[in-house]
SEVODO-202259 format. One record per residue: residue number from 1; x, z, y of N, C-alpha, C in turn. Coordinates in Angstrom, 2 decimals, padded with zeros to 5 digits. Atoms other than C-alpha are relative to their C-alpha. Layout:
BEGIN
NUM,X,Z,Y,X,Z,Y,X,Z,Y
...
# end
This chain:
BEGIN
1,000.16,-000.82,001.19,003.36,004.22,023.81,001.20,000.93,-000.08
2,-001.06,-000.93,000.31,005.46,007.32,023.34,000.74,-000.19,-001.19
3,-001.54,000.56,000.81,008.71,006.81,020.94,-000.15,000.75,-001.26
4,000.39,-000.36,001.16,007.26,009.69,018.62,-000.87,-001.05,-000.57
5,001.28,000.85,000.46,003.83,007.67,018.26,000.60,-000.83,-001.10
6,-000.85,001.20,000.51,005.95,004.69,017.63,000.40,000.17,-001.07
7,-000.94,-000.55,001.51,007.90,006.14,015.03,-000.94,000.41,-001.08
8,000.77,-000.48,001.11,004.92,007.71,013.08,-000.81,-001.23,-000.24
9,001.03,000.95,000.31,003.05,004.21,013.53,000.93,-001.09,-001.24
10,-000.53,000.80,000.82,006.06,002.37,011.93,000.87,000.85,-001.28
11,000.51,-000.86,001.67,005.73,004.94,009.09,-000.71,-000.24,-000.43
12,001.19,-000.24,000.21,002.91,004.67,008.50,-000.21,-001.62,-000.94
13,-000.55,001.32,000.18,003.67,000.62,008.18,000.96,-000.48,-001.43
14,-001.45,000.23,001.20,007.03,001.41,005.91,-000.96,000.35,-001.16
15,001.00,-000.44,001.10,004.80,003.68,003.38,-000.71,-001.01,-000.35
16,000.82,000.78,000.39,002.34,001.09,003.23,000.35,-001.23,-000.52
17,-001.29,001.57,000.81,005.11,-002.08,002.21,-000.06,001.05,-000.78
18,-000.63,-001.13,000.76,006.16,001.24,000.02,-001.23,-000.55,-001.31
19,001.24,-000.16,000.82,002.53,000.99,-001.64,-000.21,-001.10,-000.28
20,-000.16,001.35,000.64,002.75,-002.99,-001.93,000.45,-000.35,-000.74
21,-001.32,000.58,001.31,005.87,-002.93,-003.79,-000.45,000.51,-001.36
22,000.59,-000.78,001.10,004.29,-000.36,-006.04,-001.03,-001.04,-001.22
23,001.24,001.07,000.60,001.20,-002.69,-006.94,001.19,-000.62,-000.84
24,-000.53,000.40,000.59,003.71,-005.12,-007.49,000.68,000.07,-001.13
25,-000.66,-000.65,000.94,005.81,-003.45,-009.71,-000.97,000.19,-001.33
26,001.16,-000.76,001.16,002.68,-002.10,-011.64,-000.51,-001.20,-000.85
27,000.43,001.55,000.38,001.50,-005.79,-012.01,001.41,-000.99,-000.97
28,-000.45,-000.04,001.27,004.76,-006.50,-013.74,000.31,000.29,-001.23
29,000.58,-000.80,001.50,004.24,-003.69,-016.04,-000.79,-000.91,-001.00
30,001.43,000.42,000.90,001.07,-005.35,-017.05,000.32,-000.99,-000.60
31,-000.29,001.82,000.34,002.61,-009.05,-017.60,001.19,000.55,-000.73
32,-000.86,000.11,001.40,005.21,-007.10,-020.08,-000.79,000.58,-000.97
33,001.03,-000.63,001.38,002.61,-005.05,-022.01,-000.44,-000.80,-000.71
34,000.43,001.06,000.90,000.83,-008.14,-022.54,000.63,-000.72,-000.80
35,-000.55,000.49,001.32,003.75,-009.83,-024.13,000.53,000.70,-001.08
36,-000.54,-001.03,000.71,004.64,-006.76,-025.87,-001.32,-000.13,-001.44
37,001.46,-000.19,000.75,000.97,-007.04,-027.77,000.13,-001.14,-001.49
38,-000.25,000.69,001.17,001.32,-008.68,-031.27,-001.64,-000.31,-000.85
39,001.34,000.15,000.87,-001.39,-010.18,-033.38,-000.42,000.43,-001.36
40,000.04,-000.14,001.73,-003.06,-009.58,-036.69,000.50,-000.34,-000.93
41,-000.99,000.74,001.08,-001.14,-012.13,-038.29,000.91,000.94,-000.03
42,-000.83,-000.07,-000.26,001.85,-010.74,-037.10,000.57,001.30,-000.46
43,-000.09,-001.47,000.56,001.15,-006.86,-038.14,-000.32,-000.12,-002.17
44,-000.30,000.14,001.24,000.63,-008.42,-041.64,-001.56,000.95,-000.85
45,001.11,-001.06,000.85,-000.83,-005.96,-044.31,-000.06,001.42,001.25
46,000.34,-001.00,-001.05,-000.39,-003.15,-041.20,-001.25,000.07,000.68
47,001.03,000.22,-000.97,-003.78,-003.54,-039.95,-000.13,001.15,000.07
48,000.58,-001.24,-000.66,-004.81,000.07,-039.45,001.11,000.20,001.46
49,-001.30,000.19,-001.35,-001.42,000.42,-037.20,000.03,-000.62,000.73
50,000.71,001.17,-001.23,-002.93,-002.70,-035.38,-000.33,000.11,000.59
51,000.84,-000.71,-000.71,-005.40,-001.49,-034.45,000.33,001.58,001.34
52,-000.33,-001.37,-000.59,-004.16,002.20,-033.26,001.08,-000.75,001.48
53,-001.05,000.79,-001.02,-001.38,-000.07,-031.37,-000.78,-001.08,000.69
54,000.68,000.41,-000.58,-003.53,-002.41,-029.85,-001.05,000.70,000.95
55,001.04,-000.94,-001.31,-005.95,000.07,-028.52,001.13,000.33,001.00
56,-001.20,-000.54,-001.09,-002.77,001.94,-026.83,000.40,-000.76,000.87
57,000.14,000.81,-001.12,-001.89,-001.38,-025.36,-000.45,-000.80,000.93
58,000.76,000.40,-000.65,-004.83,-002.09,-024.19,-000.28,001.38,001.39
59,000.33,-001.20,-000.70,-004.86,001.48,-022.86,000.81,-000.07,001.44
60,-001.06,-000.25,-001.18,-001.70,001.43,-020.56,-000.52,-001.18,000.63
61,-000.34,000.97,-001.10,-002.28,-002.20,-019.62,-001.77,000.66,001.30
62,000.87,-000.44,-001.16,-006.07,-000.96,-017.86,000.79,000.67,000.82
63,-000.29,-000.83,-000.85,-004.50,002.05,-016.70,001.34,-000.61,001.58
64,-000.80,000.43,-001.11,-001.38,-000.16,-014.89,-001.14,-000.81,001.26
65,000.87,000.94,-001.16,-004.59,-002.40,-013.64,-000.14,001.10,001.00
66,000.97,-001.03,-001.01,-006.14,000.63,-011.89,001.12,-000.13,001.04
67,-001.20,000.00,-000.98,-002.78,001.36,-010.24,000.39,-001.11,000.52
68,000.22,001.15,-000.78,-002.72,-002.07,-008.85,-000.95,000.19,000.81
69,001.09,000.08,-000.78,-005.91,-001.55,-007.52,000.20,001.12,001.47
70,-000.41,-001.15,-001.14,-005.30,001.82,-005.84,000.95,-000.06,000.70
71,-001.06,-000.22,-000.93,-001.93,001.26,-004.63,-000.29,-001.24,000.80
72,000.85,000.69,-000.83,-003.57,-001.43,-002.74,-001.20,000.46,001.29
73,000.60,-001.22,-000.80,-005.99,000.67,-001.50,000.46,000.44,001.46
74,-001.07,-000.61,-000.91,-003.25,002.93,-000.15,000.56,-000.36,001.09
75,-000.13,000.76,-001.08,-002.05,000.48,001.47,-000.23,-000.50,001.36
76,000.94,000.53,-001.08,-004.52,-001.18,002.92,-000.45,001.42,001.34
77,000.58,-001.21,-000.45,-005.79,002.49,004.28,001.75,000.74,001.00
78,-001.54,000.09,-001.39,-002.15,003.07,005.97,000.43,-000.87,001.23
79,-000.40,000.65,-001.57,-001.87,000.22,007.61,-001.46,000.17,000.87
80,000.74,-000.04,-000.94,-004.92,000.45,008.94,-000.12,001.26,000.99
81,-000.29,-001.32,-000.60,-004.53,004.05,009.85,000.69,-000.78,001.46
82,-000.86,-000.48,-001.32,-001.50,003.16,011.94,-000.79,-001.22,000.70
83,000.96,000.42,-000.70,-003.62,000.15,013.57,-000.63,000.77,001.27
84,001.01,-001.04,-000.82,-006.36,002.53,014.55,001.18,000.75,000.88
85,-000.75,-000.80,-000.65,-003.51,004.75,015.73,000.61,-000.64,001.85
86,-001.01,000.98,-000.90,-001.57,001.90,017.76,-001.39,-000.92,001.22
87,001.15,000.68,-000.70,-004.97,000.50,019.19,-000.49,001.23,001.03
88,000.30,-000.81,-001.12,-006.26,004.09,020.73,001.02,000.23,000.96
89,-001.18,-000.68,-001.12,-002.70,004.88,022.22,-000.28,-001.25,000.99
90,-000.06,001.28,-001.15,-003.14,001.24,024.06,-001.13,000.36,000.50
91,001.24,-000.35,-001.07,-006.77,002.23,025.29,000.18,001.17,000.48
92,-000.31,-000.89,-000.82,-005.71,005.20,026.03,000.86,-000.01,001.34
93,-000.58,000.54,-000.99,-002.86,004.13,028.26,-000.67,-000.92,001.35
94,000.40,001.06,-000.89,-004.76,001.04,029.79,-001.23,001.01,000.80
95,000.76,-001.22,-001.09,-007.11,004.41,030.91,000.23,000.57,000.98
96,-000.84,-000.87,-001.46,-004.52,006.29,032.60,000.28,-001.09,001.09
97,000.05,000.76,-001.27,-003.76,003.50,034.61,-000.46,-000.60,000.72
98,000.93,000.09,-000.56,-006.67,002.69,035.45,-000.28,001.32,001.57
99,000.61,-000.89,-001.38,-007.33,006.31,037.50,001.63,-000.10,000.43
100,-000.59,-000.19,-000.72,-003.39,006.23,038.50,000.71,-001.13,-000.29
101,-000.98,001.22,000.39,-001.79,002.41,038.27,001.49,000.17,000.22
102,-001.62,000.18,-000.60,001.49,003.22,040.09,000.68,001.67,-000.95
103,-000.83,-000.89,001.12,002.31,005.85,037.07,001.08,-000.58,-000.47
104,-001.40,000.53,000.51,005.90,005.29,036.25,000.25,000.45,-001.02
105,-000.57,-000.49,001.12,005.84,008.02,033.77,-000.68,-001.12,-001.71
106,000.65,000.87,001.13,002.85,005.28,031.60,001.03,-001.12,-000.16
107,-000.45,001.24,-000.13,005.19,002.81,032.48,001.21,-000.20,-001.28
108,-000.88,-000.39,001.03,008.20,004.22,030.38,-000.48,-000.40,-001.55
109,000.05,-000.45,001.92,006.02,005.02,027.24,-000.62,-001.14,-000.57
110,000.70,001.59,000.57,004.42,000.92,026.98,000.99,-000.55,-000.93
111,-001.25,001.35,000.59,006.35,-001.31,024.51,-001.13,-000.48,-000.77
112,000.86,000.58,000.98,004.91,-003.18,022.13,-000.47,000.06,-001.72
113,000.51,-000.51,001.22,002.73,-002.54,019.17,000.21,-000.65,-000.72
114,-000.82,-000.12,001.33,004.72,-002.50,015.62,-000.89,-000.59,-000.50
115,000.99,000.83,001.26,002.96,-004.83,013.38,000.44,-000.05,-001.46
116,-000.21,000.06,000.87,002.65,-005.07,009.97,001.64,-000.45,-000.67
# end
């Protein structure tokens, strides 16, 4: 595998931890909104303000869900990218040396494929 390849496959890899941590992160959002959320008792005679505040934190906590979901996604769709990427360069290679085995220059660009 050529040393650029390489380098854009274990990009491709970093971004995608990048997009795990994210989730993560987003998913602790959500587990403080929820204790942030107060009850009826608790708002007293405030109930209209309860309400208005309860919707809102019902609002952000979906919206952090989504972003869990998607930066998951992302993820998932990066690493697999570089996969796909790291899988044709090896069939490609195991091609060339097929029509010329005693290639020294394939020989250089082999190492081993960057995993997750």
């Amino acid at each position: 595998m050529s040393k650029s390849l390489e380098v854009s496959i274990e990009r491709l890899y970093g971004a995608g931890n990048g997009w795990n941590a994210v989730g993560t992160e987003l998913s602790v959002a959500r587990g403080k909104v929820e204790s942030a959320k107060y009850s009826r008792l608790q708002f007293g005679l405030f109930q209209i303000p309860w309400d208005k505040y309860t919707g809102t934190a019902q609002y952000i906590n979906d919206r952090l869900g989504e972003g869990v979901v998607v930066a998951g996604e992302i993820e998932g769709t990066l690493k697999k990218a570089a996969d796909d990427y790291a899988t044709e360069e090896g069939v490609f290679v195991d091609n060339l040396e097929k029509v010329d085995p005693e290639n020294t220059d394939l020989k250089k660009m082999e190492t081993e494929v960057p995993g997750p």
